[in-house]
N, C-alpha and C positions, 0 to 999 in steps of 0.2 A: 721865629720865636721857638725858641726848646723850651717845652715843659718838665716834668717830672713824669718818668717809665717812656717817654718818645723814644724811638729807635732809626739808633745815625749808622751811618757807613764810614767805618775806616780807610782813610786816602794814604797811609803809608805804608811800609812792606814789615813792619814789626808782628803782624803775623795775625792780626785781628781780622775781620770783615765787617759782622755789625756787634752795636753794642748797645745797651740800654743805660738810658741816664737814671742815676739815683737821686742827686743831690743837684742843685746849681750853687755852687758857691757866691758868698757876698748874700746879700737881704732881698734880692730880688725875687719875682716870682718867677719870672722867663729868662731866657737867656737870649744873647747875641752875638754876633761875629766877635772875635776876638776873646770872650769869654770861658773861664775855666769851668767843667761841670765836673762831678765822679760819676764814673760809670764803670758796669761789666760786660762782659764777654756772651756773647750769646751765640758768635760760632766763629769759628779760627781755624785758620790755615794747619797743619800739625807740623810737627818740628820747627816751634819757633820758640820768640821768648818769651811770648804771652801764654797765660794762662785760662783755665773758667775759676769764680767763684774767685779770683781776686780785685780787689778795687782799683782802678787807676784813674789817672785826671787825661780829662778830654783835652784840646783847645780846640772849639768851632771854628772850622774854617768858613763854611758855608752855609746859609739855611735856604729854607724852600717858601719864604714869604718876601714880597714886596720891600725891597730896602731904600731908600732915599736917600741919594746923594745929596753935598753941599751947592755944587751943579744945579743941584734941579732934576738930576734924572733917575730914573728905576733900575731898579736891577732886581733878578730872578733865578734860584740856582734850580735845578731839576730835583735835587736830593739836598740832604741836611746831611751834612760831613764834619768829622774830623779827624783830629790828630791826636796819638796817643802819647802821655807822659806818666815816667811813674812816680811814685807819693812824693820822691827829693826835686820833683821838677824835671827830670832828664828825660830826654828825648828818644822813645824809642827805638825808634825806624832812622834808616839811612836815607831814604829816600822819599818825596813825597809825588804822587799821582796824580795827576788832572792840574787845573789852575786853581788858586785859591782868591780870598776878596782883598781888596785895596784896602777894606776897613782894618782888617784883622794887623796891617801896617800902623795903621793909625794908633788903633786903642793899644797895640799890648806895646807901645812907645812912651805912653803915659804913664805908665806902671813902671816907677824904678826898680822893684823888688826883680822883676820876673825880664828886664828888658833883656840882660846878657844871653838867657838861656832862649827866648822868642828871636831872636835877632837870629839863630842859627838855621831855625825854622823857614825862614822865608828865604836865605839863600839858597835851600834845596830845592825850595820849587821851582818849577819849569816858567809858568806863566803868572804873572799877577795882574786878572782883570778886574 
């Protein structure tokens, strides 16, 4: 579960490390796998494309509480992670780092608006547990 000011770690090479959430998009209070937040920059790699003090949209790959599969079984990430886009939707990074969740497949398939641009996302990754 993301709240509001929680601090995630960046899993791709666009140039961020961590970042602080401002906003969750949609009406909810929390967020979840799969889910768009805004956040900023709280420290970064230098020479890249990212910036501090600009906005950009998350997508949570991972969080660090108890998730229930349809299965029946749990699941646990060490860290709250994710991926950075910027305001048009595009994909920062070429590459993404660690494994990400089978949910984050699920939900962001349901969403027509965003499917074409998510669907690049998960071919990058290495692992999907």
């Amino acid at each position: 579960m993301i709240y509001i000011q929680t601090k995630l770690n960046v899993v791709d090479n666009s140039g961020g490390k961590l970042v602080r959430c401002i906003n969750i998009l949609g009406k909810q209070k929390s967020a979840k796998v799969g889910q768009l937040v805004l956040v900023t920059l709280l420290k970064l790699i230098s020479n890249k494309k990212v910036k501090k003090k600009v906005m950009y949209l998350g997508l949570i790959v991972s969080v660090q509480y108890w998730n229930r599969r349809l299965d029946g079984s749990l699941i646990k990430f060490f860290s709250n992670r994710l991926l950075l886009f910027n305001r048009k939707y595009k994909f920062l990074g070429t590459r993404v780092y660690g494994v990400i969740s089978k949910e984050l497949k699920i939900y962001t398939f349901k969403d027509k608006n965003y499917r074409k641009n998510f669907q690049k996302v998960i071919t990058y990754s290495s692992l999907i547990i």
